[in-house]
N, CA, C and O atoms as CSV, one atom per row, in Angstrom:
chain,resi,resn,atom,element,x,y,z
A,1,UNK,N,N,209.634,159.057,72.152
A,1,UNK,CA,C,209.290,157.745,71.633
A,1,UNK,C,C,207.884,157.329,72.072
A,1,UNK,O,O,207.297,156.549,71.323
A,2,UNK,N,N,207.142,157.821,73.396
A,2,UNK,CA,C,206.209,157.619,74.146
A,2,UNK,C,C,205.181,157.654,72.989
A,2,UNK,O,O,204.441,156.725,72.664
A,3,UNK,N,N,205.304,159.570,72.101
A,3,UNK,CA,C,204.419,160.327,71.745
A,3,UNK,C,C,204.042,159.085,70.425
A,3,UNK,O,O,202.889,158.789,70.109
A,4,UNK,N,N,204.988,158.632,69.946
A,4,UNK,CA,C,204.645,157.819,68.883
A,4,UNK,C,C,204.380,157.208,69.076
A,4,UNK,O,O,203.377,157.142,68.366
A,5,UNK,N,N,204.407,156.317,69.667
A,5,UNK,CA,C,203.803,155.088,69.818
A,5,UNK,C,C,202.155,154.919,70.299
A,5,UNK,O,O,201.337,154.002,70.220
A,6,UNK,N,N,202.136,156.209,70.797
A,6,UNK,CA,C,200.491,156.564,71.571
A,6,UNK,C,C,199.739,157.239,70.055
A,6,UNK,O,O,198.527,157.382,69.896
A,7,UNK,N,N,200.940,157.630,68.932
A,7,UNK,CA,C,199.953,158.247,68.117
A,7,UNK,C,C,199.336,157.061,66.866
A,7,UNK,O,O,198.217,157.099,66.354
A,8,UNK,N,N,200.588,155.900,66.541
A,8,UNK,CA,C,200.217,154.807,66.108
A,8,UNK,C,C,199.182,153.997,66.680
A,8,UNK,O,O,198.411,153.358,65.964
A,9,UNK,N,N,199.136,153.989,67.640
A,9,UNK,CA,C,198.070,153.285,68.348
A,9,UNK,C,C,196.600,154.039,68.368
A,9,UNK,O,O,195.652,153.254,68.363
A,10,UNK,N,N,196.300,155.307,68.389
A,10,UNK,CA,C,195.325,156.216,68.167
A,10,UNK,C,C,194.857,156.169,66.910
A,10,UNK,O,O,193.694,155.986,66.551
A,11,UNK,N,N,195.950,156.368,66.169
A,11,UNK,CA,C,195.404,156.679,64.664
A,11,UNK,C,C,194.832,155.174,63.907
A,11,UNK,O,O,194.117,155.126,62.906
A,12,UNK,N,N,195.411,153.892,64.758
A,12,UNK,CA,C,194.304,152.584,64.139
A,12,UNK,C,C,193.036,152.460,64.798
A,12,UNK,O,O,192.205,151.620,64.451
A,13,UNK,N,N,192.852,153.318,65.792
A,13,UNK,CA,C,191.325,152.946,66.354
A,13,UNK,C,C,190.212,153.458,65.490
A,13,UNK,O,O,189.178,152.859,65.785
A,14,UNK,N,N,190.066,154.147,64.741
A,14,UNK,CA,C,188.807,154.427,63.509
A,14,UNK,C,C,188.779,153.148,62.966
A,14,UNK,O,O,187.681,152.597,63.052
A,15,UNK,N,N,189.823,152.406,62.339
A,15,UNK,CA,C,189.628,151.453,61.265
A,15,UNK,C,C,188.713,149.862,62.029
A,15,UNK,O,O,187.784,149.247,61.506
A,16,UNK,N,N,189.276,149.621,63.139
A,16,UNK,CA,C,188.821,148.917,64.023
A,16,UNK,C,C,187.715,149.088,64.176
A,16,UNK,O,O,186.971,148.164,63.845
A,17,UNK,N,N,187.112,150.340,64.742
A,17,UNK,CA,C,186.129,150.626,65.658
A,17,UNK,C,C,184.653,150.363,64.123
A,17,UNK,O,O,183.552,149.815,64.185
A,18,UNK,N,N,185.261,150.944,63.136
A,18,UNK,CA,C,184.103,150.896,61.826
A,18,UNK,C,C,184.625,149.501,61.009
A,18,UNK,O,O,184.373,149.495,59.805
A,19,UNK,N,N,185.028,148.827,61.324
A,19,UNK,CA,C,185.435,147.363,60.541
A,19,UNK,C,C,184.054,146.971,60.051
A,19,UNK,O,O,183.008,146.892,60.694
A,20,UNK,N,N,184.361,146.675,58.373
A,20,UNK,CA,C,182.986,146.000,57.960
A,20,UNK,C,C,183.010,144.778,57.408
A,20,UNK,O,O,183.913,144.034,57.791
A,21,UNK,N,N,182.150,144.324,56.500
A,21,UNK,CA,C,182.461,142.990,55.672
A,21,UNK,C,C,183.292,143.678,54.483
A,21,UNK,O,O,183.668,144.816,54.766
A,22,UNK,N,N,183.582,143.305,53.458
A,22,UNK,CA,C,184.269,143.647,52.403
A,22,UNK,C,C,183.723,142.557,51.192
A,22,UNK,O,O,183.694,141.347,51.416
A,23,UNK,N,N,183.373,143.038,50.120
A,23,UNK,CA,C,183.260,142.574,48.704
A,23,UNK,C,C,184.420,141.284,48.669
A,23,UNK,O,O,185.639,141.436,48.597
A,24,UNK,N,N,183.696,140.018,48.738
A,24,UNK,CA,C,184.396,138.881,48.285
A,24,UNK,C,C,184.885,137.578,49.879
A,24,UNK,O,O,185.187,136.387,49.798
A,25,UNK,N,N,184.757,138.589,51.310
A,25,UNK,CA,C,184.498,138.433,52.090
A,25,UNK,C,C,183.668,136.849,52.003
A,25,UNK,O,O,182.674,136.692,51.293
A,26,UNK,N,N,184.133,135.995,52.657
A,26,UNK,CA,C,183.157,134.679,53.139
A,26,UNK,C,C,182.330,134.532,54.085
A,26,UNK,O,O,182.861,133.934,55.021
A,27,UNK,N,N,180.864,134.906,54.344
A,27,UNK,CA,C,180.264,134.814,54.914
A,27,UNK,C,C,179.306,133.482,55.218
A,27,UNK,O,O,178.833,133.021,56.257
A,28,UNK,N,N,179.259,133.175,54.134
A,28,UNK,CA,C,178.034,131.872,54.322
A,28,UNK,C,C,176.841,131.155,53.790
A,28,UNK,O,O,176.261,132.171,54.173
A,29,UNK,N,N,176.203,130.646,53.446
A,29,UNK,CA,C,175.305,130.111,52.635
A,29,UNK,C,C,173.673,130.076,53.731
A,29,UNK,O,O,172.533,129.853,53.325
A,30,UNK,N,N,174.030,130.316,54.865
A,30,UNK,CA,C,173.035,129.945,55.171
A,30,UNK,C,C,172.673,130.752,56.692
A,30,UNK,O,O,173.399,130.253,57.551
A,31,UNK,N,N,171.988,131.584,57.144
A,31,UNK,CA,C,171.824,132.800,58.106
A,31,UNK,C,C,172.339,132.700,59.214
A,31,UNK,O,O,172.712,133.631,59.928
A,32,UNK,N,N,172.411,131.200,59.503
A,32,UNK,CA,C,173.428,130.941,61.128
A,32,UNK,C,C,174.598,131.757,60.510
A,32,UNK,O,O,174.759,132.957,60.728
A,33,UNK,N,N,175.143,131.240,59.970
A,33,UNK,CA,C,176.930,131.514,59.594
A,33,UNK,C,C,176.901,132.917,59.103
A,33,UNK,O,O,177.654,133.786,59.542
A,34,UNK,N,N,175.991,133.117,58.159
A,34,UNK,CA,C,176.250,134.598,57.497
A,34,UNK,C,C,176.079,135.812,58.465
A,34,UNK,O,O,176.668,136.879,58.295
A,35,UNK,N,N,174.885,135.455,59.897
A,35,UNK,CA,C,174.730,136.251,61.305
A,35,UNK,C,C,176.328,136.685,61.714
A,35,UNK,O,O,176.960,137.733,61.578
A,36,UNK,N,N,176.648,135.392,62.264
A,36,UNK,CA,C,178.141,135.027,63.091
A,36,UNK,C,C,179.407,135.992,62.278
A,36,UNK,O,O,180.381,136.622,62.693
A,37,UNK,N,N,178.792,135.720,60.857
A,37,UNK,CA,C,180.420,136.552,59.886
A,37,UNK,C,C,180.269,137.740,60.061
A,37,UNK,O,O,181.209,138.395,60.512
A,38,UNK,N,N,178.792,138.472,59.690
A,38,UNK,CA,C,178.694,139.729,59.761
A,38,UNK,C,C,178.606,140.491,60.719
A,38,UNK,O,O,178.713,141.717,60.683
A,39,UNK,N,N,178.444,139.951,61.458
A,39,UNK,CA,C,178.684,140.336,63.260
A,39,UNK,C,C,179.750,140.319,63.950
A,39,UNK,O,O,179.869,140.892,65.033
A,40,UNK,N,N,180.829,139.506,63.251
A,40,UNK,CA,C,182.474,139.351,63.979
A,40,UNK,C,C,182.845,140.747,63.033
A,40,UNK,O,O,183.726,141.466,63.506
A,41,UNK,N,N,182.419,141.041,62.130
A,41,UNK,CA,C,182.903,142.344,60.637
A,41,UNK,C,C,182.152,143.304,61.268
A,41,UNK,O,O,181.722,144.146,60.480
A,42,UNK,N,N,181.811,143.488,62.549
A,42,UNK,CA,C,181.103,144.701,62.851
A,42,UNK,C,C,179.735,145.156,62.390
A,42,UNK,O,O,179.318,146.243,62.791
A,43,UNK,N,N,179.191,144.601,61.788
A,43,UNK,CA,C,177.585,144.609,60.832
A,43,UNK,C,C,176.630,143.779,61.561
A,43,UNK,O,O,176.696,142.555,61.451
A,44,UNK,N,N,175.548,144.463,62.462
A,44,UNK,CA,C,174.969,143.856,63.387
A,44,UNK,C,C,173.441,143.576,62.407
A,44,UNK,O,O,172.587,144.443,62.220
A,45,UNK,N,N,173.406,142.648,62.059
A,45,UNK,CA,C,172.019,141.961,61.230
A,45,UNK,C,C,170.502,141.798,61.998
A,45,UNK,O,O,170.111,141.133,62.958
A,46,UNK,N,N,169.732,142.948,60.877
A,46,UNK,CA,C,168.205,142.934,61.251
A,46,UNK,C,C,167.642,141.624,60.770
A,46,UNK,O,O,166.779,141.023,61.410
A,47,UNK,N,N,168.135,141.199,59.653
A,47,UNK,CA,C,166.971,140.930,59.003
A,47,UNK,C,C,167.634,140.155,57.300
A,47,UNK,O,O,168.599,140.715,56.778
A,48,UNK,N,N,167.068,139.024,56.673
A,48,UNK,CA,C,167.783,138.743,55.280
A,48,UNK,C,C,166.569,138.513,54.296
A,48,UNK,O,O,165.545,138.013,54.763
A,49,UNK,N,N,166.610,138.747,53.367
A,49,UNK,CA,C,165.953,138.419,52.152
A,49,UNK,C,C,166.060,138.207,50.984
A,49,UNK,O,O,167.072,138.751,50.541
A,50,UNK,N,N,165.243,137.424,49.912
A,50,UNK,CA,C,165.634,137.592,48.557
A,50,UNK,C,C,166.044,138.846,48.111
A,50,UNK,O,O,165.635,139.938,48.506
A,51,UNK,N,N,167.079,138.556,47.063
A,51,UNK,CA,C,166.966,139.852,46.311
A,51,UNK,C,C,167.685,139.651,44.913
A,51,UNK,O,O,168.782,139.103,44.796
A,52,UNK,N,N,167.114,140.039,44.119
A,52,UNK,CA,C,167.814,139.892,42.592
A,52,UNK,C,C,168.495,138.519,42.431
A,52,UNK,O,O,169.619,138.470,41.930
A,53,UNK,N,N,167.912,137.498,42.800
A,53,UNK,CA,C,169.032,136.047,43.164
A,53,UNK,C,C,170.045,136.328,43.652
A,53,UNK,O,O,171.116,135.825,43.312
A,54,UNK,N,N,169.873,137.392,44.759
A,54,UNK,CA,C,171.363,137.451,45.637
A,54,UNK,C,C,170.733,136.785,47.364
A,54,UNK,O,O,169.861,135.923,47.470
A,55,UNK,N,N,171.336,137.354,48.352
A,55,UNK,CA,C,170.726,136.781,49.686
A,55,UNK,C,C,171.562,138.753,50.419
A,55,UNK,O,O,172.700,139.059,50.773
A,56,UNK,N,N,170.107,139.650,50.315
A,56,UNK,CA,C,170.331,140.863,50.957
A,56,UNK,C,C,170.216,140.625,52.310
A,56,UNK,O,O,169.168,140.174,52.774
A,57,UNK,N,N,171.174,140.875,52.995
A,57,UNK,CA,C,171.282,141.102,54.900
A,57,UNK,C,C,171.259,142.792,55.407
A,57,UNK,O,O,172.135,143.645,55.263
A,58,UNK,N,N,170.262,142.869,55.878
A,58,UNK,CA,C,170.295,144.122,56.349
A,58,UNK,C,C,170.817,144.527,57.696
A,58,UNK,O,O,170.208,143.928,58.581
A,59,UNK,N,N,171.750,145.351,58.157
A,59,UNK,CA,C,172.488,145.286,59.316
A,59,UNK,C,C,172.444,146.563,59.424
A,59,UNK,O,O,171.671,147.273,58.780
A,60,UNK,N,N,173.679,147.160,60.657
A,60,UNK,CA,C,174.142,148.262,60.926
A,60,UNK,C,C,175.344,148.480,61.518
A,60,UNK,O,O,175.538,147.907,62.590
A,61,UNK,N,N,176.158,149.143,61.089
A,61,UNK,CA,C,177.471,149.334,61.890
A,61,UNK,C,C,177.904,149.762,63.269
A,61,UNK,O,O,176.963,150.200,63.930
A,62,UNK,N,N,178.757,149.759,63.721
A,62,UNK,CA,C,178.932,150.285,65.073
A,62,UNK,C,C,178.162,151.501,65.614
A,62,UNK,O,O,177.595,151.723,66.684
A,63,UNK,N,N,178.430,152.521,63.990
A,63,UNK,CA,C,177.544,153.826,64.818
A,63,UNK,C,C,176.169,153.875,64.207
A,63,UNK,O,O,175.759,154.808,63.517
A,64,UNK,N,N,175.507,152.813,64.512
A,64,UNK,CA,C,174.422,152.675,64.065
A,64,UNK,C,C,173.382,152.932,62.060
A,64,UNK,O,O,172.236,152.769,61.641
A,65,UNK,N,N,174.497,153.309,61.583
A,65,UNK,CA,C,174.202,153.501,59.806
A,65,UNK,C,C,174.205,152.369,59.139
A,65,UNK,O,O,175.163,151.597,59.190
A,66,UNK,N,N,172.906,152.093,58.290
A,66,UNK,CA,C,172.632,151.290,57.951
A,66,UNK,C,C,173.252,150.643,56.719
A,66,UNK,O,O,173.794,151.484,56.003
A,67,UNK,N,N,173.324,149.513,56.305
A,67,UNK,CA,C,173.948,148.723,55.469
A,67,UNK,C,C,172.617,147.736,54.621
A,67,UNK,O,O,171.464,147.522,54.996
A,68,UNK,N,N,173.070,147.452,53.836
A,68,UNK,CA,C,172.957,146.100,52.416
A,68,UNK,C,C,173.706,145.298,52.176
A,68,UNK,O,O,174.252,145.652,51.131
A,69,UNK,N,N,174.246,144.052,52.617
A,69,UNK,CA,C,174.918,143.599,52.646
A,69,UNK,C,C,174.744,142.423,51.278
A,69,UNK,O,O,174.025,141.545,51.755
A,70,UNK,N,N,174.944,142.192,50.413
A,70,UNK,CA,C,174.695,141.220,49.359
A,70,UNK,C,C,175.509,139.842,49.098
A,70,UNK,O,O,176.650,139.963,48.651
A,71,UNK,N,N,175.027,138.592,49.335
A,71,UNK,CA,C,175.562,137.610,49.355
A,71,UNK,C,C,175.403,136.609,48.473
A,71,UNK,O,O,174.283,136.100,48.428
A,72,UNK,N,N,176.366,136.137,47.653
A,72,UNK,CA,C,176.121,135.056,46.650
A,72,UNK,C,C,175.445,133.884,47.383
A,72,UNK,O,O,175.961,133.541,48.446
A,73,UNK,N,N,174.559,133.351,47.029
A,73,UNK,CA,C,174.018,132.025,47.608
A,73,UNK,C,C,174.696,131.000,47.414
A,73,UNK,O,O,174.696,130.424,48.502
A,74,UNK,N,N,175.532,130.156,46.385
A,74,UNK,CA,C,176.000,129.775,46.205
A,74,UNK,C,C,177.291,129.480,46.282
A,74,UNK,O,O,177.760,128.342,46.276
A,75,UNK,N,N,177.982,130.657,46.367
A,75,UNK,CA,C,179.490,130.424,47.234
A,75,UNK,C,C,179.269,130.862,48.626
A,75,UNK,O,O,179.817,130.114,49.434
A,76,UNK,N,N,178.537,131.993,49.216
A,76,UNK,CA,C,178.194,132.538,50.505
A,76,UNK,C,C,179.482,133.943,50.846
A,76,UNK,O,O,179.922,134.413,51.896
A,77,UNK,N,N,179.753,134.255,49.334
A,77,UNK,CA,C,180.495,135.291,49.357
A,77,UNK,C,C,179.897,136.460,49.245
A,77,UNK,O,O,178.935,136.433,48.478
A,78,UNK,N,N,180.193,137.784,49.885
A,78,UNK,CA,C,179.757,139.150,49.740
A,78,UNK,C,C,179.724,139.828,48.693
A,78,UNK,O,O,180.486,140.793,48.756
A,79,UNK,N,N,179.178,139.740,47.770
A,79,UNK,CA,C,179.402,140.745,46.040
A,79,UNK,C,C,179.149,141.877,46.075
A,79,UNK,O,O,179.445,142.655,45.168
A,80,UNK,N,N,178.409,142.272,47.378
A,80,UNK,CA,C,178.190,143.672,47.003
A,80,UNK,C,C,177.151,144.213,48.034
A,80,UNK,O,O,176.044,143.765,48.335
A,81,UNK,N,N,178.072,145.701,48.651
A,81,UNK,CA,C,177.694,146.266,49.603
A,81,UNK,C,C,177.304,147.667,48.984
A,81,UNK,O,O,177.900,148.281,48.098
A,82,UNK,N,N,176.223,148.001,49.627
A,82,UNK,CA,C,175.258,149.839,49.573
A,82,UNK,C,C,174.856,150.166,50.861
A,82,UNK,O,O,174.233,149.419,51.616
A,83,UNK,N,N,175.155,151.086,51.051
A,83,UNK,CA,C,174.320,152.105,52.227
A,83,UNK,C,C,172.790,152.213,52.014
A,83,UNK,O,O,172.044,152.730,51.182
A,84,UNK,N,N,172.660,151.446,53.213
A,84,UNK,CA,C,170.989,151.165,53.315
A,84,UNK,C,C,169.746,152.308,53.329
A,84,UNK,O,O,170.020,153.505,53.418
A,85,UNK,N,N,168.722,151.955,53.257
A,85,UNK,CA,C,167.853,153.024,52.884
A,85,UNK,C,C,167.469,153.984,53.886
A,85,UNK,O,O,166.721,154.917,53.592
């Protein structure tokens, strides 16, 4: 019973350890809050800018790979994530 329970517990530490934002995700309207969201989601933020009338956050994940994080301005929801350049 030991073995299982040590293997359930093993086998959720990837999902944890790489937790990101997710498409539709509430982050924020405005860089205080959208910092704080994407940083509790594991996405440690360089940097934000215009982009296509979206609000691009550039971050990185736990193991350091870079992200695009795309945010509606207007609701402060995530529409859309790419692997950064």
């Amino acid at each position: 019973m030991k073995s299982i329970t040590l293997a359930l517990a093993l086998s959720s530490v990837p999902l944890t350890v790489f937790a990101m934002p997710a498409v539709g995700d509430l982050v924020g309207t405005n860089p205080s809050d959208a910092t704080a969201a994407l940083e509790k989601s594991g996405c440690k933020v360089s940097d934000f800018e215009p982009e296509g009338g979206q609000i691009e956050a550039r971050c990185s994940d736990t193991g350091g790979k870079a992200w695009e994080v795309y945010i509606d301005p207007k609701s402060g929801k995530v529409s859309q994530i790419k692997e950064g350049d």
